[in-house]
C-alpha positions in Angstrom: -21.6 64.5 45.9 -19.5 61.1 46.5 -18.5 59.2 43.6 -18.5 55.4 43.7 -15.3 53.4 42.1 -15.7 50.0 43.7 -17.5 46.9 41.7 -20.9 46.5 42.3 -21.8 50.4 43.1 -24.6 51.6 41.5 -27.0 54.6 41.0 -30.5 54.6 40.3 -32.5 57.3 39.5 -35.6 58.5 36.4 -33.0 60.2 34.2 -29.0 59.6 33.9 -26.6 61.6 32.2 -23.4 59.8 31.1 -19.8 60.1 29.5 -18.2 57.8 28.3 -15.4 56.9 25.5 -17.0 53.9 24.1 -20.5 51.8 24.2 -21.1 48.7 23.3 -24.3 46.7 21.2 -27.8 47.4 22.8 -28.8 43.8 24.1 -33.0 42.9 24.6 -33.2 41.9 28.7 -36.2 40.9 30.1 -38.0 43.6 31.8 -41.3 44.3 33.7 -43.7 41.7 33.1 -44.0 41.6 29.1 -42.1 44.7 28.4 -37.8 44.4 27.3 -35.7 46.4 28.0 -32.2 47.2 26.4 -28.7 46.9 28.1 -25.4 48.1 27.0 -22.3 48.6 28.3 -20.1 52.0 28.8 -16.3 52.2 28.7 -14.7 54.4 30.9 -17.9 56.4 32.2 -19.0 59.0 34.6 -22.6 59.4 35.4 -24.3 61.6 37.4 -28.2 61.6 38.3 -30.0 64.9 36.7 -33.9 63.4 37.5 -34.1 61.6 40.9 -36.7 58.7 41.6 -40.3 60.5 43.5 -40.6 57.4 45.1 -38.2 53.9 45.7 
C-alpha cells in the first residue's frame, strides 16, 4: 500500500481511520447543498482507508 508525503495528496474513501498527536477545533464548511459539514485539522497523522467508496 503506498503512502503519500507530498502536499496536496489526498485519500478519499466512506470510512478513515486516523492517528494522530494533536487535532485542532471542529470548523462548520459548507457542504452538499443545505447540509455543513465539519473540518478539522490533524497534527502529525497517518491514515489509512478501512471502508472504500462503492462508486466515485
Amino acid at each position: 500500500m503506498p503512502t503519500y508525503y507530498n502536499y496536496g495528496d489526498a485519500i478519499k474513501g466512506e470510512r478513515i481511520i486516523c492517528q494522530f498527536r494533536k487535532i485542532s477545533k471542529p470548523r462548520t464548511i459548507s457542504g452538499t447543498h443545505a447540509h455543513r459539514a465539519l473540518e478539522i485539522t490533524l497534527d502529525d497523522a497517518y491514515c489509512v482507508i478501512r471502508k472504500p467508496f462503492r462508486r466515485v
